[in-house]
N, C-alpha and C positions, 0 to 999 in steps of 0.2 A: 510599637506595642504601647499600647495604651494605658494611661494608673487604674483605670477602672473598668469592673464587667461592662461587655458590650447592651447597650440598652435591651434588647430584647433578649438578655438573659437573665432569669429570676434572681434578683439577689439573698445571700445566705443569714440568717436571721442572728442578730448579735446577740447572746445569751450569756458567756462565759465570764463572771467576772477572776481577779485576780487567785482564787481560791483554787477553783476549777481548773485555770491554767497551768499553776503548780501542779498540780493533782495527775491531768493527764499530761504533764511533763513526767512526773515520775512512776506513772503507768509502766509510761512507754518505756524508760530506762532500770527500772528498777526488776529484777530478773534475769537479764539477758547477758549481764556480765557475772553475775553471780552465779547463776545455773547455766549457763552456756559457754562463754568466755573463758572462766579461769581454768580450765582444763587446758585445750589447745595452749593457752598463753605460759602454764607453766610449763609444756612441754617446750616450749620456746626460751624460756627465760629463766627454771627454777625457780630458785630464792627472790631472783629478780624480778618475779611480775610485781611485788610490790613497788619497787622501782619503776618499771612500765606503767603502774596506775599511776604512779604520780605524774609521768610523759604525758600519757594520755588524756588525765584529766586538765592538764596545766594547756596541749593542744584544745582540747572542748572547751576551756574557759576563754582561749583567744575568739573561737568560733562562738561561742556563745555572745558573746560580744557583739561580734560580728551580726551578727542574727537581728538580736534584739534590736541593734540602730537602725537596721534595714527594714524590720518587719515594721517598728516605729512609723516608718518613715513612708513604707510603701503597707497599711493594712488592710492586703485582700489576701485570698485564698492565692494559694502554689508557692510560698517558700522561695527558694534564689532563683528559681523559675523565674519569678515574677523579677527580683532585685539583678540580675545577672543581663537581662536581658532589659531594663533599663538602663541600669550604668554601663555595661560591657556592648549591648546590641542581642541580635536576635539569635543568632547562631548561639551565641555563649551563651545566652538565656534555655537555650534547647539543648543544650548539652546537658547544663545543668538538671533542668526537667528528667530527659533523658536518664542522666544518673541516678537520679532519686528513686527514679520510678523502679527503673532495674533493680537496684541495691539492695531499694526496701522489698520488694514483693520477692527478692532472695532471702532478707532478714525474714518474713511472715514465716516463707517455709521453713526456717531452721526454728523458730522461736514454736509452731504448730509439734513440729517433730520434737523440741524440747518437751512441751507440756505431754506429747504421746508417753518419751523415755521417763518422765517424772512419775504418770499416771498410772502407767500399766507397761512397763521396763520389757515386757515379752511380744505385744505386738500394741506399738505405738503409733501404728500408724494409722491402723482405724481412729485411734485417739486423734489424732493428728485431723483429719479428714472430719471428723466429728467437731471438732475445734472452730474449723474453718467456715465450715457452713451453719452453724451457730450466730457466731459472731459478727459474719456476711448481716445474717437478720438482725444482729442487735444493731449493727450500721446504716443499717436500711430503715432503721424506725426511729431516728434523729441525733442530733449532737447532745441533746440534755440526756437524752437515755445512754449515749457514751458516755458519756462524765461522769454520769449516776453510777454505773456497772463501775467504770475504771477506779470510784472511789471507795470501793468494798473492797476492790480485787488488789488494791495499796494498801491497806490495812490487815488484812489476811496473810499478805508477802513482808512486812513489817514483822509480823507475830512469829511467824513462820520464820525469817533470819533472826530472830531475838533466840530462838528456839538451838536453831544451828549452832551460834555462838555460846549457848549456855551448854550444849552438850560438847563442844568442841574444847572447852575451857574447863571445864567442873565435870568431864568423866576422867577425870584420871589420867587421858593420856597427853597431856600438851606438854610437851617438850622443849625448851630454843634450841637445843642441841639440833634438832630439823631442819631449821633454817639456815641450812650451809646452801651452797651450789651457788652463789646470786651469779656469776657469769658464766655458765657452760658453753654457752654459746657467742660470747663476748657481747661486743656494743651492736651487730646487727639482731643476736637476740633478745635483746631488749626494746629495741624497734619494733621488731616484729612481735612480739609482745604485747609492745605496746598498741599498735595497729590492731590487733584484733581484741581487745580491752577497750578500742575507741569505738567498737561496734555496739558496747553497752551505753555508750555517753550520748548516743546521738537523739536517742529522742527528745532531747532538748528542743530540739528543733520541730516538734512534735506542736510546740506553741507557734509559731512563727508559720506553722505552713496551714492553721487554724484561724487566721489573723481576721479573716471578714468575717467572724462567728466572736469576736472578745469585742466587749465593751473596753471602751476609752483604750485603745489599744498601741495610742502612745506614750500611756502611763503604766497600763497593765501586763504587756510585753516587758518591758523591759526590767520591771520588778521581779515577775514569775521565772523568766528564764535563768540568772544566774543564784535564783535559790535552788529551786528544783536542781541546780547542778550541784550545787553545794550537799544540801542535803544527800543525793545518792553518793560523791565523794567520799565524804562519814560514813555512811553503808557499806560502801565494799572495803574502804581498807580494814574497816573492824572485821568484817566477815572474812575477804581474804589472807588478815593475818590471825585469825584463829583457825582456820580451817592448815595454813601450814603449820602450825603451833599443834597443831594433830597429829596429823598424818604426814608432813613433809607435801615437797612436790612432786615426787616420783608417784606416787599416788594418784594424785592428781593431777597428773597427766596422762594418767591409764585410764581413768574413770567416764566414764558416759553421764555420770549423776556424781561431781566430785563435793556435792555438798552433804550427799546423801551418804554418801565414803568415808568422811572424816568425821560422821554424828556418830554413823554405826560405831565406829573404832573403840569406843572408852566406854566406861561404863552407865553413861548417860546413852545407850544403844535405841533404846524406845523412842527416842527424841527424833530418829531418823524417819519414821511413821510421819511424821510433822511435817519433816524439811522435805520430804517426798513429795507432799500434798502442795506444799508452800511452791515447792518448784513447778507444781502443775498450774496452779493458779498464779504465779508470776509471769509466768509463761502466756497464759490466756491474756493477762490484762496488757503486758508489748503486743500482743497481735493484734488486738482489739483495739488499742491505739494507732499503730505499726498502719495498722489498715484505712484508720481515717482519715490520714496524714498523706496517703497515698490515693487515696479517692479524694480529695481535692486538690494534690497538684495534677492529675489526671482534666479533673473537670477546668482548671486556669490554662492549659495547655489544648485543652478542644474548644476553650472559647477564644481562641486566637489563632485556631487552626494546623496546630504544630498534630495533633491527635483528634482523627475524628469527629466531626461535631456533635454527632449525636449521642457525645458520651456527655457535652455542656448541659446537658439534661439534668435542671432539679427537678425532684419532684415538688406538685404543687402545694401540699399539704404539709409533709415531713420537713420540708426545704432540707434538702440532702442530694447530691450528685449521684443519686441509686441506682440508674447504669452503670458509669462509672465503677461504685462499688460494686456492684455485682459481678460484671466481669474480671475485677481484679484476685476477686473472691475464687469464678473459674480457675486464674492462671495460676495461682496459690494451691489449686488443692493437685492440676496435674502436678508442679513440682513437688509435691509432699512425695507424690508416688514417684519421682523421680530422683531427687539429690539425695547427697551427704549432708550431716551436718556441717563437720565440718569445713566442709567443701562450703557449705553454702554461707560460714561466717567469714571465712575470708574473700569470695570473691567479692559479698555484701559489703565490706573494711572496704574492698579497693576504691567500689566505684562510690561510695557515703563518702568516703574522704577526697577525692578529686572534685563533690559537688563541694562541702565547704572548703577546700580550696578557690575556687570560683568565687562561694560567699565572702570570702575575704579578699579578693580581687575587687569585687562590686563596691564594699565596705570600705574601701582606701580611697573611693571615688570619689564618696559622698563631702559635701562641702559642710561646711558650719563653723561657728567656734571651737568646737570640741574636738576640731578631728587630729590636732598635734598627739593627743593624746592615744585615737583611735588607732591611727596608722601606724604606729609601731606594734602598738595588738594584731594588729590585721597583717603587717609583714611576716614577725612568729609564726602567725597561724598558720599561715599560707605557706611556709617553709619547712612546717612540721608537718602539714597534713601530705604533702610530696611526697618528704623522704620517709614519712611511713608508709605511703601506699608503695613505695618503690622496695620496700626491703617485704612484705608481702612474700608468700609462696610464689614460687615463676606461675603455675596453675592460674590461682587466682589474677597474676599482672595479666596475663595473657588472655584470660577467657574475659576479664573485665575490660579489656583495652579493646580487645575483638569484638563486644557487644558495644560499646561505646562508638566506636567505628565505623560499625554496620548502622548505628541511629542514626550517626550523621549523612552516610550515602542515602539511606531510603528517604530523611529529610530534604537532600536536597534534590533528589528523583520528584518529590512532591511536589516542593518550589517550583519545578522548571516544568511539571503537567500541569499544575493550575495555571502556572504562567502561557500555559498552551492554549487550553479552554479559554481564558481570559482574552486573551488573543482572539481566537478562533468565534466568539460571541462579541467581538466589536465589529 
């Protein structure tokens, strides 16, 4: 595998400086733990997914790490795609891909059906489907018009959790008495907790698989990713611990919209009107990212032949992977009409967390000065991101492991026909 697109494919146009990268770094993460995550996660952990944020975020800052030196190191489109399958080989390289691509066009559906349950709580799923195909066209009319869109849709989701906490805190009902339970389910429910609280942190990696589209991108990558992680950190633990300072977690673990749940409660009630809206458009601006990130390791993976070639397709004008995108866009809206949500944020945990497992695999390889330091980040990492995917619903281990399984047989069914044809044309 090669460091760079193969010559007769269009290269992607450098646009993005450090700003923008931030920006759709916290697109992509900012909503999905807030409005989606801390539900399931408290029914996993109570009191404890405070705890779990901290697991989860202290695993995304090993991997975040991880990231940035690689993206550094290797800045083209496809993410550990691209890094996995240099330092590891090709297989590991395609596993990865594979993971990603799965994981996240699982995350698109849960985060579309998120923005449905926020917008219209009675039938979200036209919501959802309306979502999809939207934002398909906003990806299809270039990376500046993402950035542009994603840096409203941060600022709205900002307002909108400022709103949350103000009514969560200043209606009257916040309580500490709430915050009992922290182990119901001991140390595996904290894990598991945490694992699906890691399905909010991932778009960090949101920059890194954007890498041939950022200027100076050995300097820019690695400044933007672990703010962008920083900052959403600060975001959820204030949100998550005033939303239990509300309501508790039994609450919020019943809830379909547990931001929406713990605004309503006190007498800052109106404020829920807000965090409604806030969770529709946090929701929009992860999928709108979710999707871009996912239309370029697409396009890195069909110009090397692991996917289709003629998904390597830019267009000439927009320079954007608009096959690519568009068909991912299809597979997005059958699953809308198809899964769970939350069916669809853990099996998305299993297989995000076994790709940066990988990412920290590849990361341990990498030589220089600096890697005394690296390689114990990258051990953690890769040690955390395991035994969270391993403490996961059996559902999700199982249906994530079975799709992971099935890439690798049809991969290597591909291998061994071209290797046929190839054959067969000497």
């Amino acid at each position: 595998m090669s460091s760079t697109p193969p010559a007769n494919s269009p290269a992607l146009a450098r646009r993005l400086g450090t700003f923008d990268a931030v920006v759709l770094g916290l697109g992509s993460m900012l909503g999905a733990g807030v409005f989606a995550a801390f539900g399931p996660a408290a029914a996993a952990a109570g009191s404890g997914l405070l705890i779990a944020l901290a697991v989860a975020a202290a695993v995304a800052y090993c991997n975040a790490t991880a990231s940035a030196r690689l993206a550094a190191r290797y800045p083209e489109s496809g993410g550990t795609y691209v890094y996995a399958g240099r330092r590891l080989g090709p297989v590991w390289g395609f596993l990865a891909g594979w993971g990603f691509v799965v994981g996240k066009t699982a995350s698109c559906a849960a985060m579309a059906l998120t923005m449905g349950a926020y917008a219209w709580p009675q039938q979200p799923v036209p919501v959802a489907v309306a979502a999809v195909v939207v934002l398909t066209g906003v990806n299809c009319l270039g990376v500046e018009k993402t950035a542009r869109v994603t840096r409203v849709l941060v600022v709205l989701t900002l307002l909108a959790l400022a709103g949350a906490v103000a009514a969560c805190l200043g209606g009257g009902q916040a309580d500490p008495a709430r915050l009992t339970g922290w182990f119901p389910h001991g140390f595996t429910g904290i894990t598991q907790a945490a694992a699906l609280l890691f399905f909010a942190f991932a778009g960090y990696a949101r920059i890194a698989t954007l890498g041939e589209e950022v200027r100076d991108p050995a300097r820019t990558i690695p400044r933007a990713v672990p703010l962008a992680l920083l900052l959403v950190v600060l975001v959820y633990a204030a949100v998550g611990a005033a939303a239990l300072l509300a309501v508790g977690p039994g609450e919020l673990a019943t809830s379909t919209a547990p931001l929406a749940t713990a605004a309503r409660a006190g007498g800052l009630a109106g404020l829920a009107v807000v965090v409604r809206i806030g969770g529709a458009v946090a929701a929009a601006g992860v999928l709108l990212s979710l999707m871009a990130g996912i239309g370029r390791t697409g396009l890195a993976m069909a110009r090397h032949g692991e996917l289709p070639r003629w998904l390597a397709a830019v267009h000439p004008r927009r320079r954007v992977p608009h096959r690519a995108e568009l068909l991912l866009g299809a597979v997005v809206l059958v699953l809308v009409l198809l899964v769970d949500l939350r069916g669809a944020i853990g099996f998305s945990s299993f297989a995000v967390l076994l790709y940066y497992a990988l990412t920290n695999a590849a990361a341990f390889t990498l030589p220089g000065p600096r890697r005394g330091l690296l390689r114990p980040l990258t051990v953690l990492g890769g040690a955390g991101c395991v035994l969270l995917a391993a403490t996961l619903p059996a559902q999700a281990v199982l249906g994530g492991g079975g799709l992971l399984l099935a890439g690798l047989v049809l991969r290597a069914v591909h291998v061994r026909w071209r290797g046929g044809r190839a054959g067969a044309r000497s």
